[in-house]
Structures are given as C-alpha cells and as structure tokens.
C-alpha positions in Angstrom: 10.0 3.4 1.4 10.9 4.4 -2.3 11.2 7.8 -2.6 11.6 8.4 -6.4 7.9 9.9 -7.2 6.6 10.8 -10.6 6.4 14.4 -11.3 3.0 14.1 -13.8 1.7 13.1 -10.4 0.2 16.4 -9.6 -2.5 16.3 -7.3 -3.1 18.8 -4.5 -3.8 17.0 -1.3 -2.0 13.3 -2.2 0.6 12.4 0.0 2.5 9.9 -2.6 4.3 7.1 -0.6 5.6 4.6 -2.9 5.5 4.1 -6.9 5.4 1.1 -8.8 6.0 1.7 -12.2 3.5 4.4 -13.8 1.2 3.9 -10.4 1.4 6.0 -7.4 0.2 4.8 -4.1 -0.2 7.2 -1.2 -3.1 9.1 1.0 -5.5 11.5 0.2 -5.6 14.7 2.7 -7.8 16.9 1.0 -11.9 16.9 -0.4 -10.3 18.7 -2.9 -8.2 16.0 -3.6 -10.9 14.4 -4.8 -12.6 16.6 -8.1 -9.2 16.0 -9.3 -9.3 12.1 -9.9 -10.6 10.6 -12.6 -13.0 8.0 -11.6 -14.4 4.9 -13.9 -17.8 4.4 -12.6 -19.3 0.9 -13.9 -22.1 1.0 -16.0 -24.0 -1.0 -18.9 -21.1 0.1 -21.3 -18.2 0.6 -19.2 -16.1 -1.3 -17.0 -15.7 1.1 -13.5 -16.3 1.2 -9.8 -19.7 -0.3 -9.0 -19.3 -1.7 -5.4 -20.9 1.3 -3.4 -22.7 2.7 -6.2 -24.6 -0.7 -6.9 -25.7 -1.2 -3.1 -25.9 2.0 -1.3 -26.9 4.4 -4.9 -23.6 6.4 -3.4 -21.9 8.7 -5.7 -18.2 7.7 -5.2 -16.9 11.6 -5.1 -19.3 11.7 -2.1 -18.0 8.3 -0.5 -14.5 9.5 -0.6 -15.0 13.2 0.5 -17.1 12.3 3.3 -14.3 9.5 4.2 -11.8 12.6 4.3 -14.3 15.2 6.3 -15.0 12.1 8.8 -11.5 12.0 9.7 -10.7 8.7 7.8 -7.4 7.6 6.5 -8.0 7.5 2.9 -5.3 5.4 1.0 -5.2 5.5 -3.2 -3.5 4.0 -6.1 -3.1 6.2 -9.2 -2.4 5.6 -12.3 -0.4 8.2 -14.5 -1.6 11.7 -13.2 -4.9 10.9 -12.0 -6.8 7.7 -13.0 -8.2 6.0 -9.8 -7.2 2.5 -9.5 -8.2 1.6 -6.3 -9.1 3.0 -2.6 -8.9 2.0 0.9 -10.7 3.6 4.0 -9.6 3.3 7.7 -11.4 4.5 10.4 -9.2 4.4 14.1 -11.6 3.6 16.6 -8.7 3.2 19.7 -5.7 5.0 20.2 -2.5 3.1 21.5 -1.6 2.4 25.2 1.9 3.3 27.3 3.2 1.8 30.6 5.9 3.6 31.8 8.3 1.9 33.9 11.5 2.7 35.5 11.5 6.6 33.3 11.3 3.8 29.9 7.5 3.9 28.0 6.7 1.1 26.2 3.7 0.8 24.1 1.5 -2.0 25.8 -1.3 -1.6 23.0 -0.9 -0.8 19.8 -3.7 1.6 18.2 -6.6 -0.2 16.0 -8.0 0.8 12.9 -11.1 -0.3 11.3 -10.9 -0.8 7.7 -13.7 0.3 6.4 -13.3 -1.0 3.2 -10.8 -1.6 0.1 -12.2 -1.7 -3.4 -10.1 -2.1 -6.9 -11.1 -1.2 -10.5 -12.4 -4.2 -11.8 -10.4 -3.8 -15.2 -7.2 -3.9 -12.7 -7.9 -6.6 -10.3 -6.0 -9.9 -9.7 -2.3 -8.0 -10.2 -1.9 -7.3 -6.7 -2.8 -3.8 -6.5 -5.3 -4.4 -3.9 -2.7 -5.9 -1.8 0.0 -3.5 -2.3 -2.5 -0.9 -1.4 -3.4 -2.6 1.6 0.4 -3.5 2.3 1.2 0.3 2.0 -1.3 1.7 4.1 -1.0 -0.3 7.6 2.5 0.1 6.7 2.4 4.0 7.6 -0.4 3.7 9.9 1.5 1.4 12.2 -1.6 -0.2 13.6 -3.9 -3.6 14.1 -6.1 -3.6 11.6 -9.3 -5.1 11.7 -12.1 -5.8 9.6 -15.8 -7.8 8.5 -16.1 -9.4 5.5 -19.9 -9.0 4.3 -19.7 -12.5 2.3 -17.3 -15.6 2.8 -15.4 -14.9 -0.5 -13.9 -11.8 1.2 -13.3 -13.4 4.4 -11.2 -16.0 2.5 -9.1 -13.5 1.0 -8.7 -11.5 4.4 -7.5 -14.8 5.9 -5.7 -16.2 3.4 -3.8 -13.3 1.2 -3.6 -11.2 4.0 -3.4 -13.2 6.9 -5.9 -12.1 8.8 -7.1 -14.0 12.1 -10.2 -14.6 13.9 -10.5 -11.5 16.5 -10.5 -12.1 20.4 -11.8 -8.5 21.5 -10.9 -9.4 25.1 -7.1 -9.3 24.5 -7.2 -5.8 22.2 -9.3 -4.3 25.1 -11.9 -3.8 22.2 -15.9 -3.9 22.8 -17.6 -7.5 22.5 -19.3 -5.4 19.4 -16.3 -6.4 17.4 -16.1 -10.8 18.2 -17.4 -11.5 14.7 -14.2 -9.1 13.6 -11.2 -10.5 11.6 -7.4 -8.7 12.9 -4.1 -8.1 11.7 -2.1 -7.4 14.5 0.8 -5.6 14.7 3.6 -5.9 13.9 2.7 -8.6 11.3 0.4 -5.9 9.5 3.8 -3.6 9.9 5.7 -6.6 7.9 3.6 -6.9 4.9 5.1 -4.6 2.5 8.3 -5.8 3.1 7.0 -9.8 3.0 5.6 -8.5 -0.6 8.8 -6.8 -1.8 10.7 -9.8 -1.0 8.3 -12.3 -2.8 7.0 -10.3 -5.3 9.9 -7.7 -6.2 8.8 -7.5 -10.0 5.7 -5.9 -8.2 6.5 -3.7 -5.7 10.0 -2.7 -7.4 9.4 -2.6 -10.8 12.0 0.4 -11.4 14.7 -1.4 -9.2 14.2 -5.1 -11.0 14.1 -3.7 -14.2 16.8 -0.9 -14.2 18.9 -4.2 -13.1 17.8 -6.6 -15.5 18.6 -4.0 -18.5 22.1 -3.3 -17.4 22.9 -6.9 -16.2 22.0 -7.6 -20.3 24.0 -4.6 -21.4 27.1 -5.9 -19.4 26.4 -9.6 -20.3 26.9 -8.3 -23.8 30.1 -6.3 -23.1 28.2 -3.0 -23.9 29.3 -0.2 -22.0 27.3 1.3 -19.4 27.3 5.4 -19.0 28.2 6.9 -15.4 24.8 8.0 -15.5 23.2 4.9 -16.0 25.3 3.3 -13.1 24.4 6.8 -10.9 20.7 6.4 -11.5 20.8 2.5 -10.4 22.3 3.2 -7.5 19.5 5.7 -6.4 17.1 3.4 -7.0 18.7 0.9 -4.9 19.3 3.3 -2.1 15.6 4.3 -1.8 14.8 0.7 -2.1 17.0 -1.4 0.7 14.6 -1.1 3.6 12.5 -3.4 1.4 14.9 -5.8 0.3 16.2 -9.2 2.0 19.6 -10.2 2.1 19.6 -12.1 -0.4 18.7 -9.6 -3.2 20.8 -6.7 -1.4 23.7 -8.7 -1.7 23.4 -9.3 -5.1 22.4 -5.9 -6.4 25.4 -4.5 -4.1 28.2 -6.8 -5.5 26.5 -5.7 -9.6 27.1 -2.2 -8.4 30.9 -2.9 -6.9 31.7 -4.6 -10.0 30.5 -1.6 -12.3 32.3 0.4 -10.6 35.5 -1.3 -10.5 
C-alpha cells in the first residue's frame, strides 16, 4: 500500500491508507473524527449527501458517529484536509474459522462483513472513487463481503463493477436470513485493489504515473534530471510495487536503471 501521505491531512482519529492525488482514503477510529470533516449535505441550492438524510431524516454526523460507537468499520475518502468525498460502513457479523491439523492452522472460513452501505458525493461520482473506496477497504479488512442492494440499479453495479455473486448461505455457514444476499468472497475481494491499479493506474497511482510521465518528457527532450528528482521517483515506486503487474514494474525499473546509469 502507498505509504507517501499528505501532511495537510490532519485529522485526529483517520487511519490514512492510501492517497491518490490530493485524496486520502483510509478509516475513521474516532466520533471525534467526525466534527472535523466537512460534510456537503444536499439541499435545494447545493449539491451534497442526500442519501440517508432524504430517506431516514438522519443527520449524517449522527450516521457516521453511531457507525463508529457500534463498532463498525468506517472507511473515508478525503479530499485536501478534510472535505468528505465518500464513506463506506461494514459491519462483521462472523468471525473466521481454523482447523488445525498436524500442529499447522489453516483458516477454513474466512470472516464476513456486512457492508452496510457506501455512498459518494454526488458532485464526485462516476471517477471511480466509490470503487477505490470499496477496493481499499476489503483490502485491509481481509474478509467476504456481502451485501443487499435496495433497488436493481445497485445490484447491477454490485455484480457487474464489483463482481459480486449471488450468496449461497449454506456454504459461508451464514443464517438462511442472508439467501437474498450478494458476496464477494475472499480472496477475490482481497484482489481488487490490485486488479484496479493494474487497469486503472492513472487512478489509483496518480503520483507514480505522473512523476513518470514528467521525467520520461524531460529525458525525451535531453533535459537533465536532478538526483533529487530521480530520489523522489524511486520512492514512489518503492511504496507502489505491491500494486503493480509485471508489466509496468518492469518498465518503470529499467527508466530508473537507465537514469541512473
């Protein structure tokens, strides 16, 4: 997971876990956490959040605090130092499962978590920050994931951007509560982020793509590049291979050889 995290991003209680560009994506540990995001709420004369606060009447400081106080994994994306961008809520309703065999434990069933839901700023949908977010969280929780669409528009999107499948309870030794369930088993939920960096790189890695692009240019051109421009590349690329394919890794190595040849 990138590493390089932006230092304007100063809020008690966020756990950052990956930045792209000027937004931070990571979870929430704190209710204080909270009073110190700025949230767009959607109104007659303002493009916000509206979801929750349309439906239920739910104040959105109170959906995410009591997310946190339930014991809920809440995930965020954040732009500059604290402009909500979008949120996602898990809830674990099963822990995993060992076997032990010959002194080796294996893990026979992996934990599952409910997502509760994921909601994006309508001003910042359709750019894939509702996936990334998504992408990011099972990532760290290492889990199945399941979920229920409330209308057919969502279950499309479950099933076909994030490859959700139709849920047999039976085989996750879940309740028969849950047949109507979509899942995202692991470790296919586990793969996501990486699937996403290597299709969507400009996305995921915009620092990486970009610092490369720029000095590719520069030596195309025959411009010299400073020690500390080649230092800073490197970083970047170092903090970012676990979510590169060969392909790219190759490439970006070979750029770096050749600088500093």
């Amino acid at each position: 997971m990138l590493e390089i995290l932006d230092d304007k991003m100063a809020i008690e209680g966020l756990n950052v876990l990956h930045m792209a560009g000027d937004i931070g994506y990571g979870v929430l540990e704190t209710g204080i956490s909270v009073d110190q995001l700025t949230i767009d709420i959607g109104q007659s004369n303002n493009v916000g959040f509206n979801y929750f606060h349309n439906k239920f009447g739910m104040p959105y400081d109170f959906l995410l605090k009591s997310s946190i106080s339930s014991g809920h994994s809440l995930f965020v994306a954040v732009k500059g130092s604290d402009q909500l961008l979008g949120f996602a809520r898990f809830e674990k309703i099963s822990d995993e499962t060992e076997k032990t065999y010959k002194g080796k434990t294996n893990i026979v069933n992996y934990s599952v978590h409910l997502l509760r839901s994921i909601e994006v700023h309508p001003a910042h949908r359709h750019v894939g920050i509702g996936r990334l977010l998504f992408a990011i969280s099972v990532n760290q929780l290492e889990t199945n994931v399941i979920t229920l669409p409330d209308n057919q528009g969502a279950a499309r999107f479950f099933k076909d951007k994030l490859n959700f499948k139709c849920l047999n309870p039976g085989n996750n030794g879940l309740s028969s509560r849950y047949k109507d369930y979509l899942i995202l088993p692991y470790p296919r939920a586990r793969a996501m982020l990486k699937t996403m960096a290597v299709n969507y790189p400009r996305m995921v890695l915009p620092e990486l793509i970009g610092s490369y692009e720029s000095l590719k240019f520069r030596d195309n051109m025959g411009k010299s590049i400073s020690k500390s421009d080649i230092s800073d590349f490197q970083v970047l690329f170092q903090n970012s291979k676990e979510l590169l394919d060969n392909k790219l890794m190759n490439e970006l190595d070979s750029f770096i050889k050749r600088l500093d040849a």
